[in-house]
N, C-alpha and C positions, 0 to 999 in steps of 0.2 A: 419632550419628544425622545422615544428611545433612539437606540445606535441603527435598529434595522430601519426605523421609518427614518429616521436623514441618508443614509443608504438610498432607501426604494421611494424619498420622496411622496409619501403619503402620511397620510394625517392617523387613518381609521381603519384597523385589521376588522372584518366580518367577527372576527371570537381570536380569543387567545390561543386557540389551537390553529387557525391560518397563521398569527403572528410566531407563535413557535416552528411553526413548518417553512415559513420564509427566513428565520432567523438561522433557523439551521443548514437549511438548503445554504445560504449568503454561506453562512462561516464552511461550509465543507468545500465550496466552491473555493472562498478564501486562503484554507489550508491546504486546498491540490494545489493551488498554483505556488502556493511557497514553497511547500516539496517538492515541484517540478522543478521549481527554480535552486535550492537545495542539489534533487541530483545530476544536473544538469552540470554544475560545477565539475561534476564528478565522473561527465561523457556517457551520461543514462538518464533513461526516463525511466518513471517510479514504477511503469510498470515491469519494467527489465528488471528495475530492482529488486520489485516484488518478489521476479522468478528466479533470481538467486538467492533469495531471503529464502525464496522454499527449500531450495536445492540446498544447504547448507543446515538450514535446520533440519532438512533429512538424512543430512552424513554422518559416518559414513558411507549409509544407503544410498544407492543413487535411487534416479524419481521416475516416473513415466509423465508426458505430458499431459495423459489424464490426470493424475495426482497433480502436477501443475494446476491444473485448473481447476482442478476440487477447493483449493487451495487459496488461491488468488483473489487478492480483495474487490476486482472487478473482474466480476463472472465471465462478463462477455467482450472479454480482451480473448484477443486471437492467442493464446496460448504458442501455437506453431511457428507462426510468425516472429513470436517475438523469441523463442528458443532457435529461428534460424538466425534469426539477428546476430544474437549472443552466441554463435557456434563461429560465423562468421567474423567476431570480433575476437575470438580467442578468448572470450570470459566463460564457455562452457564444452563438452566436449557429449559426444552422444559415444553410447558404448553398447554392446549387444549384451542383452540380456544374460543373465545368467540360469534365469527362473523359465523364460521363453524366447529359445533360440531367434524366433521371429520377430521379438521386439524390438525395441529398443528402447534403451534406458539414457539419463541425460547426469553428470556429472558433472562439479564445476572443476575449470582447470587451475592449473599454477596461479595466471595472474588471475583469473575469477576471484579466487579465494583473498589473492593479494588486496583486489580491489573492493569486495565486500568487508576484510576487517579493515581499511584504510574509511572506507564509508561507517561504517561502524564508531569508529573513531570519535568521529565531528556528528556523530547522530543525534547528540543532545542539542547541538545547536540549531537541528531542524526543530526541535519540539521545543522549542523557548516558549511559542505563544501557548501551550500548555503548562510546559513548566515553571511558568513564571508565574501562576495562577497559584492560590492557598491549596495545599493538599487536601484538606478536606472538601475544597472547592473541586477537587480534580474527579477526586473518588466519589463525590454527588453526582455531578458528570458520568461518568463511568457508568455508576448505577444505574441513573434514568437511562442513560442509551442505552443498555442492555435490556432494559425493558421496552422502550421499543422497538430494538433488533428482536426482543422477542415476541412480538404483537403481531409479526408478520410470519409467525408461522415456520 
């Protein structure tokens, strides 16, 4: 008996393609909640994290919260919401445009930055259950998921 049927307690997938679509679904579900639990140590949820992962891989540049959300590994996370969060905690700062006086653009501040390379830091020990796997194992991985992130258009 594989690991997803002791998991979901059944015997019989309909085709290999339900049992890889359960398998996968389990382990992503798996991996959020250990990255939750990961930045949570660290006074954030991943999706916060997310939006300073942007805001930082966009620096100098500051971002707009469109570009936030273009961005963002889950589409339909409140983008606004969570950049008022993080304005409120003092981990980002909003600043007027320079391109359009009417905008506004979103930067990370002193401690944002502080608290993204501190996160940064101990990153590898959120990715153990990956990287404790054969690299070639990683990169077959990788591959097939890219092929079905690209299946979807």
């Amino acid at each position: 008996m594989s690991s997803i049927e002791k998991h979901l307690q059944t015997k019989k997938f309909h085709s290999e393609a339900e049992k890889t679509m359960f398998s996968l679904l389990y382990s992503a579900n798996l991996m959020q909640d250990y990255l939750e639990n990961f930045f949570k140590q660290h006074g954030l949820t991943a999706a916060q994290y997310n939006v300073l992962r942007v805001i930082k891989n966009n620096a100098p540049d500051p971002v707009t919260i469109n570009m936030i959300k273009e961005r963002m590994l889950h589409q339909n996370s409140d983008a606004s919401r969570i950049v008022q969060r993080l304005v409120d905690a003092g981990l980002i700062k909003r600043v007027l445009s320079k391109v359009d006086k009417r905008a506004v653009d979103v930067v990370l501040s002193k401690q944002g930055a502080e608290l993204v390379s501190k996160v940064e830091k101990k990153y590898e020990q959120a990715l153990l259950p990956i990287s404790d796997m054969k690299k070639t194992d990683v990169k077959e991985l990788s591959r097939v998921l890219d092929k079905l992130m690209g299946s979807f258009g």
